[in-house]
N, CA, C and O atoms as a GROMACS GRO file, in nm:
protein
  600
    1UNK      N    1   2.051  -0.400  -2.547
    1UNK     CA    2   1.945  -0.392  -2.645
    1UNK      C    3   1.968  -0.271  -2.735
    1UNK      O    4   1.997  -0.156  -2.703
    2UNK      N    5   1.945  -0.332  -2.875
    2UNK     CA    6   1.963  -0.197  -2.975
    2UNK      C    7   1.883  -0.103  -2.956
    2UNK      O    8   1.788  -0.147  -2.891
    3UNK      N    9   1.867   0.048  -2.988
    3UNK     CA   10   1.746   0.125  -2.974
    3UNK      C   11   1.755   0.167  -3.142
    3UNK      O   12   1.858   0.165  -3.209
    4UNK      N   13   1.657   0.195  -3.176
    4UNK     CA   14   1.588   0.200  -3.343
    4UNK      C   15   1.617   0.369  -3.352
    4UNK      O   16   1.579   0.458  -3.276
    5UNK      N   17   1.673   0.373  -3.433
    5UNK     CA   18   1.734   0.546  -3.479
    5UNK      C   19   1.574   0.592  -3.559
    5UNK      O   20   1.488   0.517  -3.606
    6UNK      N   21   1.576   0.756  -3.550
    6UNK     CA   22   1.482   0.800  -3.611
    6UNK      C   23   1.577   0.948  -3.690
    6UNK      O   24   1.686   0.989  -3.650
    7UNK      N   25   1.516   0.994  -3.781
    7UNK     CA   26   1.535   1.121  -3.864
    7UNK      C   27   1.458   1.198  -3.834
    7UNK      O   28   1.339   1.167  -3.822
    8UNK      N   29   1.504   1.328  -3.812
    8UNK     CA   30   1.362   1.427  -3.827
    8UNK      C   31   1.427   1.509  -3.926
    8UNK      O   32   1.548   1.530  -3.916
    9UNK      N   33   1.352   1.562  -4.029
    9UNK     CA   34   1.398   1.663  -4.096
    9UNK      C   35   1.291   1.750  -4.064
    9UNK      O   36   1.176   1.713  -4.042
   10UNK      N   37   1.351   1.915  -4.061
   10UNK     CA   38   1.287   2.041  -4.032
   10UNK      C   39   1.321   2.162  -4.160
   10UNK      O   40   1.431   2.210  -4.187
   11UNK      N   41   1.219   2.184  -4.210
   11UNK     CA   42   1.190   2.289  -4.255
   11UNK      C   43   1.204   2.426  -4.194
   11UNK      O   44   1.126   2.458  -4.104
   12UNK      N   45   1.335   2.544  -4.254
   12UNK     CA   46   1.328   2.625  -4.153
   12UNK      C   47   1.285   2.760  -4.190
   12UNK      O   48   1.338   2.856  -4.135
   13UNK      N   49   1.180   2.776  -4.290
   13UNK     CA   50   1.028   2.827  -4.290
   13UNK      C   51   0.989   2.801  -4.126
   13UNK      O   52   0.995   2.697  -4.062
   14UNK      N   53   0.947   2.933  -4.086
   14UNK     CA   54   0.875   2.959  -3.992
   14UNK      C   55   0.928   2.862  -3.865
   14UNK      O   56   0.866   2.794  -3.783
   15UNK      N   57   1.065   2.887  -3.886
   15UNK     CA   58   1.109   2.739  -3.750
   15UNK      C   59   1.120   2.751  -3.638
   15UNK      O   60   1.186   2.683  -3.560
   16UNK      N   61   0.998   2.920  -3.605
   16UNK     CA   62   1.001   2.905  -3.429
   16UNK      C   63   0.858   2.833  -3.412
   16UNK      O   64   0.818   2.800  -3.300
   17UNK      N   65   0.773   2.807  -3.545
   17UNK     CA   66   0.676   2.724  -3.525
   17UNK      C   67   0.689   2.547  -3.585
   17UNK      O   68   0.609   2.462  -3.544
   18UNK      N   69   0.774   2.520  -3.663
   18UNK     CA   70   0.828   2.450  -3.735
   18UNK      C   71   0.917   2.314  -3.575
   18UNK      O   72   0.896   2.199  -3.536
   19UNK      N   73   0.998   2.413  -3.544
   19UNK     CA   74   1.095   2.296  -3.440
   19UNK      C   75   0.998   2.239  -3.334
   19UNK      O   76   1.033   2.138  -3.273
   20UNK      N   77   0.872   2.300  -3.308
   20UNK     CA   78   0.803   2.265  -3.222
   20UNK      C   79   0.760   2.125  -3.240
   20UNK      O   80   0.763   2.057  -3.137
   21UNK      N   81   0.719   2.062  -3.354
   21UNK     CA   82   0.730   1.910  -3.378
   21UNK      C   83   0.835   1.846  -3.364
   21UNK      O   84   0.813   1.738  -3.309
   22UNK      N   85   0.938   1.863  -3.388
   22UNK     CA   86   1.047   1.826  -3.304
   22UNK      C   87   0.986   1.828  -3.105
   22UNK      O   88   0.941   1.750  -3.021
   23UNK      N   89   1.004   1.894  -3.112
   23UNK     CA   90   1.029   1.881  -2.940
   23UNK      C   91   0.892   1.789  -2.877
   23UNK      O   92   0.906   1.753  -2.760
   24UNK      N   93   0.793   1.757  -2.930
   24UNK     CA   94   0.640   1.669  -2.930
   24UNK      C   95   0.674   1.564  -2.959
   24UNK      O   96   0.646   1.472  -2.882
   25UNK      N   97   0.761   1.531  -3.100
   25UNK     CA   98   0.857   1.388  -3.138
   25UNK      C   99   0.891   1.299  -3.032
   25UNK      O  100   0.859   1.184  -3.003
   26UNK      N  101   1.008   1.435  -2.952
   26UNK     CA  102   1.099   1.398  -2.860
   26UNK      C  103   1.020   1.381  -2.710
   26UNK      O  104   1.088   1.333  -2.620
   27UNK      N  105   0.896   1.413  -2.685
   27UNK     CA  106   0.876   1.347  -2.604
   27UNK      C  107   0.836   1.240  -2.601
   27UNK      O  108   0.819   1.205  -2.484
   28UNK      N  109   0.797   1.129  -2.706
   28UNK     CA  110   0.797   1.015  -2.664
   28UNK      C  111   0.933   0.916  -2.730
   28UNK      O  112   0.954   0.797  -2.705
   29UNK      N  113   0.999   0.990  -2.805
   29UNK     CA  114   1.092   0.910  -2.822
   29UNK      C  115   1.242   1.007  -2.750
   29UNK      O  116   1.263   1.128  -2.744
   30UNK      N  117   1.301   0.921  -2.718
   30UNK     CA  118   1.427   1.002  -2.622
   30UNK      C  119   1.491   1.084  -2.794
   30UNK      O  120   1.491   1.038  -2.908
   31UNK      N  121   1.534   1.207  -2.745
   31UNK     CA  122   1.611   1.296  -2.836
   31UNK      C  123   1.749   1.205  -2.885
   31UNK      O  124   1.790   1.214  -3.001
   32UNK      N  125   1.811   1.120  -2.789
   32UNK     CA  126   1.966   1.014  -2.823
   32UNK      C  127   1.923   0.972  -2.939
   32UNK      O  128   2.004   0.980  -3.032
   33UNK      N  129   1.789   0.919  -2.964
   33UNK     CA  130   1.735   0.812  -3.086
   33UNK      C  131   1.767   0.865  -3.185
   33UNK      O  132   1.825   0.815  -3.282
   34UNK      N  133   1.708   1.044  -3.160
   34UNK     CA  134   1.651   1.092  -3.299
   34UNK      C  135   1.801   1.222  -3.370
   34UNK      O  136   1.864   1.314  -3.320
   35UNK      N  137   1.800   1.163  -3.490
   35UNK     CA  138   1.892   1.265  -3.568
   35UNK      C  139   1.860   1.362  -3.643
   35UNK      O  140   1.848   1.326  -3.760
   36UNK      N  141   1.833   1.512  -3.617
   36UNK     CA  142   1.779   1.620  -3.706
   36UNK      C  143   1.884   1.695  -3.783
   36UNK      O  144   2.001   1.727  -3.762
   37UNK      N  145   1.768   1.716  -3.913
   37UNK     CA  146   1.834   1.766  -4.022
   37UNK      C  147   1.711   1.883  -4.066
   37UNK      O  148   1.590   1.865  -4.071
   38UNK      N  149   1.793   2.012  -4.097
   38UNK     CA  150   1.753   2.124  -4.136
   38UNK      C  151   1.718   2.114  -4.278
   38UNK      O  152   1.788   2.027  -4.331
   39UNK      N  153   1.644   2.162  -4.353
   39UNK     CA  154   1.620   2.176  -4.456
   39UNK      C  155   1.594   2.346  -4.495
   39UNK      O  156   1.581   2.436  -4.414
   40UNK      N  157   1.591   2.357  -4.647
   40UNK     CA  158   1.554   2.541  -4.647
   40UNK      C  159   1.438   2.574  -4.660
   40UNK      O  160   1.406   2.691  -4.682
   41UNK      N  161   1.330   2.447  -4.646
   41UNK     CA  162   1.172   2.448  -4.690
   41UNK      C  163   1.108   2.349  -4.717
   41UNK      O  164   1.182   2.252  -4.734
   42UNK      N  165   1.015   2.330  -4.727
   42UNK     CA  166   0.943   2.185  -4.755
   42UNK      C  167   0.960   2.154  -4.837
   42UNK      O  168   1.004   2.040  -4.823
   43UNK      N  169   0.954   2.191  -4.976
   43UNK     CA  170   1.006   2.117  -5.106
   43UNK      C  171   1.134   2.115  -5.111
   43UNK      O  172   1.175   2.169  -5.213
   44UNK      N  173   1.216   2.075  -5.043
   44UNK     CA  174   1.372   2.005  -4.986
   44UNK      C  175   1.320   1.881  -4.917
   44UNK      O  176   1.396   1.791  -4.952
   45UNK      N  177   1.233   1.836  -4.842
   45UNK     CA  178   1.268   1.762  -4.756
   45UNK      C  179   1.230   1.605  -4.840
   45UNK      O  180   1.306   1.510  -4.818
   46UNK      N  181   1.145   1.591  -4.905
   46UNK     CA  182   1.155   1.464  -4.990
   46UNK      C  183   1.267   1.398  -5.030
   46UNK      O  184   1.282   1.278  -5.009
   47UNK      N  185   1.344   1.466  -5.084
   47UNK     CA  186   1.488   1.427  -5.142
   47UNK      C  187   1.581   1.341  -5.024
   47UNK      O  188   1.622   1.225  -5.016
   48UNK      N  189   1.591   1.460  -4.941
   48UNK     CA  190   1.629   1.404  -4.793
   48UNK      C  191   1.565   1.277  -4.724
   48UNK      O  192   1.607   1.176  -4.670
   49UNK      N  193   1.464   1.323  -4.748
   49UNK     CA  194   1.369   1.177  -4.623
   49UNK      C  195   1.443   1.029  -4.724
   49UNK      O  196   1.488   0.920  -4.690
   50UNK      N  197   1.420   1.106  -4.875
   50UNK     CA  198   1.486   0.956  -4.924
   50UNK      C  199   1.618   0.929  -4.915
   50UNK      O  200   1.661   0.814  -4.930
   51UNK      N  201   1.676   1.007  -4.896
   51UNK     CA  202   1.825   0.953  -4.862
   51UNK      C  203   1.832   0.895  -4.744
   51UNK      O  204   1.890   0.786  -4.741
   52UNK      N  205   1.785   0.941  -4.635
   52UNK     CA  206   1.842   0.906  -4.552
   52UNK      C  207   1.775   0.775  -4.510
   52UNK      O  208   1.822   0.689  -4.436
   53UNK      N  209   1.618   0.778  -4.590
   53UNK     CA  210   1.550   0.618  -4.557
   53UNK      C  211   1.661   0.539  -4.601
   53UNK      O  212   1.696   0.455  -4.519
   54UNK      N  213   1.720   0.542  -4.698
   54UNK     CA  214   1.793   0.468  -4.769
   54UNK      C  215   1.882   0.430  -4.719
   54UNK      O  216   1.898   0.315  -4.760
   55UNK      N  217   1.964   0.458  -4.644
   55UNK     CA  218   2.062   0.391  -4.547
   55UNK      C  219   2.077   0.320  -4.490
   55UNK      O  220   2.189   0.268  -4.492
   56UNK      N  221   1.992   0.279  -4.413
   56UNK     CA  222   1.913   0.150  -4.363
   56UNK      C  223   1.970   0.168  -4.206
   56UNK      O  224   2.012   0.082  -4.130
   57UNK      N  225   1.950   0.341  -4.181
   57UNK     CA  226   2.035   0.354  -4.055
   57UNK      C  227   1.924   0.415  -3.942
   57UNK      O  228   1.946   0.434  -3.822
   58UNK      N  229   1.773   0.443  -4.030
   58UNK     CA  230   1.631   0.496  -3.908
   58UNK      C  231   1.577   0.370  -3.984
   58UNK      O  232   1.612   0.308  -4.085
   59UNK      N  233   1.455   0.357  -3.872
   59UNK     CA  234   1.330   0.300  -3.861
   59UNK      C  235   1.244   0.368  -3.894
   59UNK      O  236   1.126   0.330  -3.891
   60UNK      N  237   1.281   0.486  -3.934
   60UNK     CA  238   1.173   0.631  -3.918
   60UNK      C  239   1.203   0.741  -3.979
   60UNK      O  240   1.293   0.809  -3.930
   61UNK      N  241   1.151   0.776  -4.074
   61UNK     CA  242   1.196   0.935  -4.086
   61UNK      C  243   1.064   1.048  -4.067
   61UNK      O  244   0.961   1.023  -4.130
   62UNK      N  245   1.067   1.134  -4.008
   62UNK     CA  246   0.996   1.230  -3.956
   62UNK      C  247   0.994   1.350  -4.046
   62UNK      O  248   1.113   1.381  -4.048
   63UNK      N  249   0.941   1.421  -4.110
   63UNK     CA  250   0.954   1.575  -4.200
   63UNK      C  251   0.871   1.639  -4.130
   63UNK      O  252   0.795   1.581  -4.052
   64UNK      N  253   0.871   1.768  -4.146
   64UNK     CA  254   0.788   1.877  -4.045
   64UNK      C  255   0.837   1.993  -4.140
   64UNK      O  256   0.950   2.012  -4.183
   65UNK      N  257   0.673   2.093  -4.171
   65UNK     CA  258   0.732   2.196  -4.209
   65UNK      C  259   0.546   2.271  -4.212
   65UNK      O  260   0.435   2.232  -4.177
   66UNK      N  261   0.608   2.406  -4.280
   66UNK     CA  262   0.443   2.490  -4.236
   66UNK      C  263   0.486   2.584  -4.338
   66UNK      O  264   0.574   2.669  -4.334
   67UNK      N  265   0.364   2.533  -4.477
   67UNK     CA  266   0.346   2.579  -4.558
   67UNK      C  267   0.268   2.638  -4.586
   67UNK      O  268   0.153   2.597  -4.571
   68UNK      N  269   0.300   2.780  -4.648
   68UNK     CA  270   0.161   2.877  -4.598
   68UNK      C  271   0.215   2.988  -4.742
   68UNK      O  272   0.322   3.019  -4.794
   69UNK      N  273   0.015   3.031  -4.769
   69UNK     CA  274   0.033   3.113  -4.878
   69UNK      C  275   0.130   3.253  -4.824
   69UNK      O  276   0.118   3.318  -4.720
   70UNK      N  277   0.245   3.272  -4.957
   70UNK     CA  278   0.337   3.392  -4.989
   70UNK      C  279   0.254   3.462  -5.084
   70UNK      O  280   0.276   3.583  -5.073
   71UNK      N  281   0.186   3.441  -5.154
   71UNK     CA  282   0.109   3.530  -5.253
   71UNK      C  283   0.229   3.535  -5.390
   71UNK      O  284   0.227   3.628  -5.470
   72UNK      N  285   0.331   3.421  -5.400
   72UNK     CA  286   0.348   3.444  -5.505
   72UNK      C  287   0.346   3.322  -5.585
   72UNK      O  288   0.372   3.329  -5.705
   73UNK      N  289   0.313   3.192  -5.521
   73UNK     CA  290   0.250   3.097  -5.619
   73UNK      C  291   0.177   3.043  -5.466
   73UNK      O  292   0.197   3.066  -5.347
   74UNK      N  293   0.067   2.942  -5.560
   74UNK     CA  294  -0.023   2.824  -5.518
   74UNK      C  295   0.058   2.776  -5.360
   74UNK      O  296   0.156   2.702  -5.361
   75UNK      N  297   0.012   2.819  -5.261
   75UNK     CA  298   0.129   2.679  -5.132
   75UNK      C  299   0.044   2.559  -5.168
   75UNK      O  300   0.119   2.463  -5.186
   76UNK      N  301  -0.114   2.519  -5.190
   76UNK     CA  302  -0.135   2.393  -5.202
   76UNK      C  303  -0.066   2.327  -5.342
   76UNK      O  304  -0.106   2.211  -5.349
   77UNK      N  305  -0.009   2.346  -5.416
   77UNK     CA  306   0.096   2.300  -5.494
   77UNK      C  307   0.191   2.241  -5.454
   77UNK      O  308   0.236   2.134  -5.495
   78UNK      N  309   0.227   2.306  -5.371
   78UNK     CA  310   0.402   2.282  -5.301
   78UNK      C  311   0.386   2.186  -5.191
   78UNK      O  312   0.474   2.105  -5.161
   79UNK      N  313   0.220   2.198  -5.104
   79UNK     CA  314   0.205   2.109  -5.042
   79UNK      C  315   0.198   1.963  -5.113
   79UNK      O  316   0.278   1.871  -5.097
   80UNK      N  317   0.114   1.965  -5.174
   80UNK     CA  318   0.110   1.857  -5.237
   80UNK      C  319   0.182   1.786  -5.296
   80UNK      O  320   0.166   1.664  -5.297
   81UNK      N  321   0.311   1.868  -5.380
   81UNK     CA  322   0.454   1.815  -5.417
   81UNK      C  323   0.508   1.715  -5.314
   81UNK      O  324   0.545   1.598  -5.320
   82UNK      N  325   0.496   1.815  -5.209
   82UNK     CA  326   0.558   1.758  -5.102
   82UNK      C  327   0.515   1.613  -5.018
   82UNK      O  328   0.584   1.512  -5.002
   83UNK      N  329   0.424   1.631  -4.986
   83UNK     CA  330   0.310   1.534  -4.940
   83UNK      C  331   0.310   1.377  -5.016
   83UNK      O  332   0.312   1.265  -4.965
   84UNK      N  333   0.306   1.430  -5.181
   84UNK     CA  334   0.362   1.292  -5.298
   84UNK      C  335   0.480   1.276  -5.252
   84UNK      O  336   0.488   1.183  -5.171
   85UNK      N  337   0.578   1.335  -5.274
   85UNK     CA  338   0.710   1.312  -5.288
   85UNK      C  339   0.756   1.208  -5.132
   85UNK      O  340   0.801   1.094  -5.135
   86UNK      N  341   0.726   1.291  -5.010
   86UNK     CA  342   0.752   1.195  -4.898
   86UNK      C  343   0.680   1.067  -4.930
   86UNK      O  344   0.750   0.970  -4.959
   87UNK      N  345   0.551   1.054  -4.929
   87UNK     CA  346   0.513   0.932  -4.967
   87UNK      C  347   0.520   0.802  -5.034
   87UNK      O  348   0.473   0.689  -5.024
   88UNK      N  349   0.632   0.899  -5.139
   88UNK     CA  350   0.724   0.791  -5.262
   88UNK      C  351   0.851   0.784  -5.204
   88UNK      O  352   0.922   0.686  -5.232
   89UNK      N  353   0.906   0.905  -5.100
   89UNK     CA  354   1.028   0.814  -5.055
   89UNK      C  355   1.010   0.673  -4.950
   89UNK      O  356   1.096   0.585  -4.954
   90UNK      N  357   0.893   0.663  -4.859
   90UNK     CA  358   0.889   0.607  -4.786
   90UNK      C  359   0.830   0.470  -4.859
   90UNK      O  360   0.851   0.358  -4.813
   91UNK      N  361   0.740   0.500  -5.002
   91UNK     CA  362   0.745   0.368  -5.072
   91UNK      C  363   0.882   0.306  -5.124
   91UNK      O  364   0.917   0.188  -5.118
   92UNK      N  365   0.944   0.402  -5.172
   92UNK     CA  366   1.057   0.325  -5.239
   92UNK      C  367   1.146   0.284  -5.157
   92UNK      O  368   1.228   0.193  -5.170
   93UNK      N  369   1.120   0.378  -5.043
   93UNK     CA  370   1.259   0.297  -4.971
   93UNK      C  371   1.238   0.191  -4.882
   93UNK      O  372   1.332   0.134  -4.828
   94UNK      N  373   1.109   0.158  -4.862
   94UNK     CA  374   1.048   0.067  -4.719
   94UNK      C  375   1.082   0.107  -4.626
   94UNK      O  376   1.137   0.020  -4.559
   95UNK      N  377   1.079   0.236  -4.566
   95UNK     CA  378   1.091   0.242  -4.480
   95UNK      C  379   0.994   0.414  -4.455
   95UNK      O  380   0.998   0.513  -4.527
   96UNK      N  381   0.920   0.391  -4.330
   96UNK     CA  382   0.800   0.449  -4.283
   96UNK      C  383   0.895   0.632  -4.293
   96UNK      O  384   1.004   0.652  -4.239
   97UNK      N  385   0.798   0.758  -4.390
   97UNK     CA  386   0.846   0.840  -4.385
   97UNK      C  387   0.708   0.929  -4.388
   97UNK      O  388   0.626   0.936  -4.479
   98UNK      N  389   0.706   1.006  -4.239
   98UNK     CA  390   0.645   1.055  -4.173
   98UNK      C  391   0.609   1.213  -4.239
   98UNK      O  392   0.688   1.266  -4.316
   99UNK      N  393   0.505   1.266  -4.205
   99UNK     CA  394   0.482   1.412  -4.262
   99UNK      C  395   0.398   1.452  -4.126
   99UNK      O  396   0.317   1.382  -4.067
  100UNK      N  397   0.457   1.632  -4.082
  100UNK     CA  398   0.422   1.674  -3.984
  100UNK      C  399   0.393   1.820  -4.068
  100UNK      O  400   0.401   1.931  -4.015
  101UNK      N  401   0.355   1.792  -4.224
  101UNK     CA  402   0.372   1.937  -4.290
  101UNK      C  403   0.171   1.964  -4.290
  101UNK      O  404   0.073   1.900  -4.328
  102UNK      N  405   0.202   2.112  -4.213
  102UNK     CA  406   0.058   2.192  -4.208
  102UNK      C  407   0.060   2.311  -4.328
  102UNK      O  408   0.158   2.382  -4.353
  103UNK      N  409  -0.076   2.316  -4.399
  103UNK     CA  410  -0.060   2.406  -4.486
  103UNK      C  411  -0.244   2.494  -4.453
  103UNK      O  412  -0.343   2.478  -4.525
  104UNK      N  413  -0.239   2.571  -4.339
  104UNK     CA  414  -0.333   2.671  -4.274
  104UNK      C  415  -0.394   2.731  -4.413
  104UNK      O  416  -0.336   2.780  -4.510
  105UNK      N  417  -0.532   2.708  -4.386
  105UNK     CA  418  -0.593   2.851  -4.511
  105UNK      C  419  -0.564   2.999  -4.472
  105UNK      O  420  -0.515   3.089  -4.540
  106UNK      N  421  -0.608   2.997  -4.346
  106UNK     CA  422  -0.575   3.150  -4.309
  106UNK      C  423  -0.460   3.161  -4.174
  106UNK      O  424  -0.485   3.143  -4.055
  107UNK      N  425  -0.348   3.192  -4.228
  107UNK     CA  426  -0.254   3.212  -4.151
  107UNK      C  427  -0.212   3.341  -4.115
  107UNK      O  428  -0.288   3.402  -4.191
  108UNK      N  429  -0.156   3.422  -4.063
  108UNK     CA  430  -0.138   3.568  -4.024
  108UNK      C  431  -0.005   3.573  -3.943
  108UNK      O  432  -0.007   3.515  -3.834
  109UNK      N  433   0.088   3.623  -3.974
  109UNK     CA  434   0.192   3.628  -3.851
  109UNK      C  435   0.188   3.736  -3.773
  109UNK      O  436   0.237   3.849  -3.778
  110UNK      N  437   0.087   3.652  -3.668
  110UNK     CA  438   0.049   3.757  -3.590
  110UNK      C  439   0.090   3.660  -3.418
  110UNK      O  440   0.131   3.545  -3.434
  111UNK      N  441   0.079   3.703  -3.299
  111UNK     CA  442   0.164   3.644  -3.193
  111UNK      C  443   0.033   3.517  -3.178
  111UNK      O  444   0.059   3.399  -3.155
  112UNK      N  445  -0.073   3.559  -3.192
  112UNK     CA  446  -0.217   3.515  -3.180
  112UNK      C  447  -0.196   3.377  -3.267
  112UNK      O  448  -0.204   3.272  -3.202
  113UNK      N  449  -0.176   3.371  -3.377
  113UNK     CA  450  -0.130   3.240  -3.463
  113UNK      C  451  -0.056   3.162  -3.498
  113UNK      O  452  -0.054   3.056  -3.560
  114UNK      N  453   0.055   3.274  -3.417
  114UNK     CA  454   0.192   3.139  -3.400
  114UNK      C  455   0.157   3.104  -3.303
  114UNK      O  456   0.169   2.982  -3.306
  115UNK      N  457   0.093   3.153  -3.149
  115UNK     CA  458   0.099   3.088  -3.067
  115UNK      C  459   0.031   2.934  -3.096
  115UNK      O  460   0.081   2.832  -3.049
  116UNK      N  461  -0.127   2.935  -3.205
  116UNK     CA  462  -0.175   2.886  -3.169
  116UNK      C  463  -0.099   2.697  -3.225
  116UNK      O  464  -0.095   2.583  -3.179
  117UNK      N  465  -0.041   2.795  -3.382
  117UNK     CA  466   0.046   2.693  -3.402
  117UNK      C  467   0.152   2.641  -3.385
  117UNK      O  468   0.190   2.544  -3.452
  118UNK      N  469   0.206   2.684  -3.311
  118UNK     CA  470   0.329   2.642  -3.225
  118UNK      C  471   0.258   2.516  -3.130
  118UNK      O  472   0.307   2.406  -3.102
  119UNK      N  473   0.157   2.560  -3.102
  119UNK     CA  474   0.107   2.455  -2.960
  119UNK      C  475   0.034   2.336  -3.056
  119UNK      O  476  -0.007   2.229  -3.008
  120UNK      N  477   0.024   2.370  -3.189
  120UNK     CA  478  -0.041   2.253  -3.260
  120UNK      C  479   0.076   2.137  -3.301
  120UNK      O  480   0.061   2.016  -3.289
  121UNK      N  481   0.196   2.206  -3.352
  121UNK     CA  482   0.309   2.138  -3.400
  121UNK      C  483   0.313   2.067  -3.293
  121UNK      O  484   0.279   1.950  -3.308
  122UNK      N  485   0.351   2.107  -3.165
  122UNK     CA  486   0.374   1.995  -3.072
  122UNK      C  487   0.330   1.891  -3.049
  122UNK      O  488   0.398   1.791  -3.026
  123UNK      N  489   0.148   1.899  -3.054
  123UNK     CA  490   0.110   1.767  -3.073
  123UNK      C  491   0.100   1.682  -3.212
  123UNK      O  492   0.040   1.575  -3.229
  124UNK      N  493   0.165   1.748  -3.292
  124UNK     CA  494   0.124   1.645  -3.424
  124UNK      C  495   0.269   1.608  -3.421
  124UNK      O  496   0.302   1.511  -3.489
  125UNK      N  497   0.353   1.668  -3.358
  125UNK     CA  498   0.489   1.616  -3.325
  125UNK      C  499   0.524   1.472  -3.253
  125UNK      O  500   0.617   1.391  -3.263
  126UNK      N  501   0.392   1.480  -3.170
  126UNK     CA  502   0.372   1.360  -3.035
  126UNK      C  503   0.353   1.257  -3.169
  126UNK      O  504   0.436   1.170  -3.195
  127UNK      N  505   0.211   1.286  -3.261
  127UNK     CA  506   0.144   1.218  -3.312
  127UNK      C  507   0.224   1.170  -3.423
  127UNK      O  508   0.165   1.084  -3.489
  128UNK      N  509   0.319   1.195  -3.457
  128UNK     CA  510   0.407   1.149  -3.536
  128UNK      C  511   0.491   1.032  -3.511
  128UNK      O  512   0.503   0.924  -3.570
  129UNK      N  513   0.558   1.098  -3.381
  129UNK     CA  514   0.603   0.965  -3.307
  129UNK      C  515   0.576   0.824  -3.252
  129UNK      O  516   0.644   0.722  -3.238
  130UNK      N  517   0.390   0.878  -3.215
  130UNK     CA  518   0.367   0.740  -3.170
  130UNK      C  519   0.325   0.666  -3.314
  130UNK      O  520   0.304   0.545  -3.321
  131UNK      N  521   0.316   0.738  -3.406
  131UNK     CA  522   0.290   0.676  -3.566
  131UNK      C  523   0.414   0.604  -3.588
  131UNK      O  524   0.413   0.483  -3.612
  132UNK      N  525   0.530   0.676  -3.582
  132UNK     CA  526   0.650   0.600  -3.613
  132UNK      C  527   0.639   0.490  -3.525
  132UNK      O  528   0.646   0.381  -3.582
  133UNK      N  529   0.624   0.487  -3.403
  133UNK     CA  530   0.653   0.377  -3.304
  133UNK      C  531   0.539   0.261  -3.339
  133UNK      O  532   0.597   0.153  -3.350
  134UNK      N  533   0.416   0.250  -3.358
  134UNK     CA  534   0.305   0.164  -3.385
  134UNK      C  535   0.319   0.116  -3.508
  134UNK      O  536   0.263   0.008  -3.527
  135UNK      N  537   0.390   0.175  -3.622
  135UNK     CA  538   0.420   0.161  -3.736
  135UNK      C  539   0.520   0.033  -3.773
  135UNK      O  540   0.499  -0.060  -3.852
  136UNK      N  541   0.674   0.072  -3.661
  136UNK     CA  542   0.745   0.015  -3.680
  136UNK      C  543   0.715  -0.141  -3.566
  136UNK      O  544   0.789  -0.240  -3.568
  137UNK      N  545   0.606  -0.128  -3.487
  137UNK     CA  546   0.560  -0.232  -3.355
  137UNK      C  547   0.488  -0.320  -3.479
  137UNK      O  548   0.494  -0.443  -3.466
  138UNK      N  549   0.398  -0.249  -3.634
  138UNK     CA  550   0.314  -0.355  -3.668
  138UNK      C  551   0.418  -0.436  -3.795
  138UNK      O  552   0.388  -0.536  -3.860
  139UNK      N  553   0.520  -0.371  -3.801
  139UNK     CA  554   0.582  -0.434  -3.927
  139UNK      C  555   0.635  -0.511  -3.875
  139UNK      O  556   0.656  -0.617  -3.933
  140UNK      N  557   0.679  -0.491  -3.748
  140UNK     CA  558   0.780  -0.630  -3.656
  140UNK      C  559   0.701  -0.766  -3.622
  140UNK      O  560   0.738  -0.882  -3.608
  141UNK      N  561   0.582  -0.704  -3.616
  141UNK     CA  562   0.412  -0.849  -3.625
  141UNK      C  563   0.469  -0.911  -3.721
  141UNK      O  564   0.542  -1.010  -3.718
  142UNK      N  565   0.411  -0.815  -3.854
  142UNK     CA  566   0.444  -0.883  -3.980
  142UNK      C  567   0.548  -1.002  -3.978
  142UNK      O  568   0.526  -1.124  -3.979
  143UNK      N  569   0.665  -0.932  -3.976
  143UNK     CA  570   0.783  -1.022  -3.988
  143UNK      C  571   0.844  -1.118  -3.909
  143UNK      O  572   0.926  -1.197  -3.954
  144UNK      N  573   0.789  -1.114  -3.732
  144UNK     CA  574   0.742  -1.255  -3.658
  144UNK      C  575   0.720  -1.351  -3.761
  144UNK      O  576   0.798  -1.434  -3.807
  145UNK      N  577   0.545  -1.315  -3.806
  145UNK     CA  578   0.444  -1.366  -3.881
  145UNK      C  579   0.535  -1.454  -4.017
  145UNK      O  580   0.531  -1.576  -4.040
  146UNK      N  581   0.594  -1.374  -4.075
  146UNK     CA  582   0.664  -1.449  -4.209
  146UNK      C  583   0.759  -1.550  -4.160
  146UNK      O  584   0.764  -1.665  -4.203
  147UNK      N  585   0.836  -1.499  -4.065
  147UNK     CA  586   0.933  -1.579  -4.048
  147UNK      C  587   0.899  -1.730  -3.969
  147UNK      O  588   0.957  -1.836  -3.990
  148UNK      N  589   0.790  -1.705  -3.873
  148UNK     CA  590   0.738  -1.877  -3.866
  148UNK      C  591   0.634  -1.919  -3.945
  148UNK      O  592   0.533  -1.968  -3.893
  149UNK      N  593   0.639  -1.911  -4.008
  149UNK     CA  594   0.558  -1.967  -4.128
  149UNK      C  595   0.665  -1.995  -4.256
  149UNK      O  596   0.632  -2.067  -4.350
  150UNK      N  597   0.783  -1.937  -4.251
  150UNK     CA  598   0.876  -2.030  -4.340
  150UNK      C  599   0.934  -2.128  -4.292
  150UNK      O  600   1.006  -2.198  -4.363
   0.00000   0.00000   0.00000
C-alpha cells in the first residue's frame, strides 16, 4: 500500500518555538511520510508551499512559522501576506496547503513565553495533521462519489 507524502515547511524565525509543530505533525503522521523544508521566514513560505503543491508529489503541505512584532514594520501585514498567499497556493494548486503560522499580540522572549509557545506549536502541529489527514479522507469521498456516478 502507497503511503501519501506530506511537506512541512518551517520558518526559522524563532525555530526553537517554530520546529515544535513539526514534531505535533509527526505525531500523528509517521516522520517517513513527511518531507521538511526550512525557510528564512514566513513570507518565504508561500512560494514554496506552491512549488512543492505543484508536483503532485504531497497530499499535503504543512507551513509553520511565528510571526511577531520587530517594531520595524506592521507583523499583521506580513501575517496576512502570508496567510493569502498559502491560501492561493493551495487554491491554485489543488492541493490542501496548511498554515501553523501564530502571530501573538504580546509576545516577550522571555523563558515564560517560549515555554508557553513552544507547548502551543505542538498542538496546532497535531491539529494540522489531523486537518491534513480528514482533508485528504473527505476529498477521497468526493472522488469515490464522482467516479460512480460516471
Amino acid at each position: 500500500m502507497t503511503h501519501t507524502r506530506f511537506a512541512f515547511i518551517k520558518a526559522q524565525w524563532h525555530a526553537e518555538i517554530v520546529d515544535q509543530a513539526l514534531a505535533g505533525f509527526c505525531e500523528l503522521i509517521p516522520s517517513e511520510q513527511v518531507d521538511v523544508f526550512d525557510v528564512p521566514g514566513a513570507f518565504e513560505m508561500p512560494l514554496l508551499a506552491r512549488d512543492l503543491a505543484t508536483t503532485g508529489r504531497y497530499g499535503a503541505v504543512a507551513c509553520a512559522a511565528f510571526v511577531v512584532d520587530g517594531g520595524i514594520y506592521r507583523h499583521e501585514f506580513v501575517a496576512q501576506a502570508v496567510v493569502d498567499g498559502l491560501m492561493r497556493a493551495g487554491l491554485d494548486s489543488g492541493v490542501p496547503v496548511l498554515s501553523v503560522s501564530l502571530t501573538p499580540h504580546q509576545y516577550q522572549e522571555t523563558e515564560h513565553h517560549t515555554a508557553i509557545y513552544r507547548s502551543h506549536f505542538v498542538e496546532k502541529g497535531r491539529e494540522a495533521a489531523q486537518a491534513a489527514l480528514s482533508v485528504l479522507k473527505a476529498r477521497r469521498a468526493i472522488g469515490n462519489v464522482i467516479e460512480r456516478s460516471a
